[in-house]
C-alpha positions, 0 to 999 in steps of 0.5 A: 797656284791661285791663292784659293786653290783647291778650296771647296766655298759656298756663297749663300744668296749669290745669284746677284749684288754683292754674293755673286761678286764674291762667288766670281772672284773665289773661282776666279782665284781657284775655289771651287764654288757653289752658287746659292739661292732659292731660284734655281734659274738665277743659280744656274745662270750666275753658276754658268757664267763662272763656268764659262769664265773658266772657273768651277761653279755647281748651283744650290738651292734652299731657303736658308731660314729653313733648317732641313733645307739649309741641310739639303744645301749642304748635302748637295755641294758634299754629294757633288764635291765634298765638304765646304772649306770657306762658308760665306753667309751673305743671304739676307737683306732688308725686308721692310721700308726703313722707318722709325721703329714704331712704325715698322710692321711686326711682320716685316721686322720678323722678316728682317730678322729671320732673313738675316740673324736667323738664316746666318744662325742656322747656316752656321749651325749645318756648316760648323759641326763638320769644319770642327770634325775636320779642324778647319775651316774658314767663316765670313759673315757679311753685315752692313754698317747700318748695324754698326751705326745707330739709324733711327730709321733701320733698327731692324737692319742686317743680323751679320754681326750677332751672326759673327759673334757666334761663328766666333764663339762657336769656333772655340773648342775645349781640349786643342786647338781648332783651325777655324776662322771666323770674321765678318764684312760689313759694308757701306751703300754698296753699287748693287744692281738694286741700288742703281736702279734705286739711286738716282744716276747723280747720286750714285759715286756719292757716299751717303755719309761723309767718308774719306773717299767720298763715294760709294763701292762695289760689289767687286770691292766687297769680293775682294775683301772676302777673298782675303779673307778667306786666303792663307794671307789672312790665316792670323786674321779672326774674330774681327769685324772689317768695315768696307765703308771707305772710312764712314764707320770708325769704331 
């Protein structure tokens, strides 16, 4: 057996870069898995390759700063499969050029926040209730060292820790005990399609900050993290933030 077996996951914003990694590599490991994304195009197309790889995948499409469409997600994986056993919130990003705080527009800070902390909240808020019926549950969190590391030039930058905190706390449940886990990734500079069209050829396996490994990682780094994580392995693991940052952030 392939240590996801039988799981039924969801990755949000896995139609590229670090959420299609980690939507490979859970199929790859048995998990049912359901691609995520507002195209629906670039959802099938990263569903189909999984397929053809041999693994299971299905599309589903929403705006997961929408509460009724974030609903209708679920809906379409529970139709079609059943109930999401591993939730991966990874949507999100920066939605505004890094600057100093003062010069960041209202409107790109709001996008950033609910692009980030408001789509992990209301994924957490469809997901949870059921995973709590069911007691149990698996819930990562994807963040970014940016938030783990004072930048004056990203104040704004990703909201997967504030959304851990709260799969953490939200998973604690009066009267027994409750299978649920919740964890967060947080990643370094990440070799995403975007940063490599971004970071000149030069720059690219060097880290942007002073780390041990003096470099910077993959996707693929990152999946294999989540896919530990989201294994009976890690079944002692929870409430926990993991750096994927070859040692730029101790904390």
């Amino acid at each position: 057996m392939s240590a996801l077996d039988g799981q039924i996951a969801l990755v949000t914003g896995s139609t590229r870069g670090i959420g299609a990694a980690i939507a490979a590599e859970f199929a790859r490991r048995g998990a049912a898995v359901a691609v995520h994304g507002r195209d629906r195009a670039a959802a099938d197309s990263v569903a189909a390759a999984i397929i053809r790889d041999g693994g299971t995948a299905m599309a589903a499409t929403g705006n997961v700063t929408d509460f009724g469409q974030v609903e209708s997600v679920r809906r379409q994986i529970e139709d079609a499969w059943g109930p999401v056993g591993i939730l991966v919130a990874n949507a999100g990003g920066s939605f505004t050029p890094p600057a100093p705080l003062e010069q960041i527009p209202e409107d790109g800070w709001r996008a950033t926040v609910d692009g980030n902390l408001l789509a992990t909240f209301l994924t957490l808020k469809s997901f949870l209730p059921g995973m709590k019926e069911r007691r149990r549950g698996t819930i990562i969190t994807i963040g970014s060292a940016a938030g783990r590391r004072a930048d004056p030039r990203s104040p704004s930058l990703r909201g997967g820790q504030g959304g851990h905190r709260a799969a953490d706390a939200g998973c604690r449940r009066p009267g027994g005990p409750v299978r649920i886990r919740a964890n967060c990734i947080t990643p370094e500079t990440i070799l995403t399609e975007g940063n490599q069209d971004r970071i000149p050829a030069g720059l690219q396996h060097r880290s942007p900050t002073r780390t041990p490994s003096n470099g910077s990682a993959t996707p693929h780094d990152v999946a294999t993290a989540a896919a530990f994580l989201a294994s009976d392995e890690a079944a002692w693991i929870t409430g926990v933030v993991i750096d994927v940052a070859g040692g730029a952030v101790l904390v």
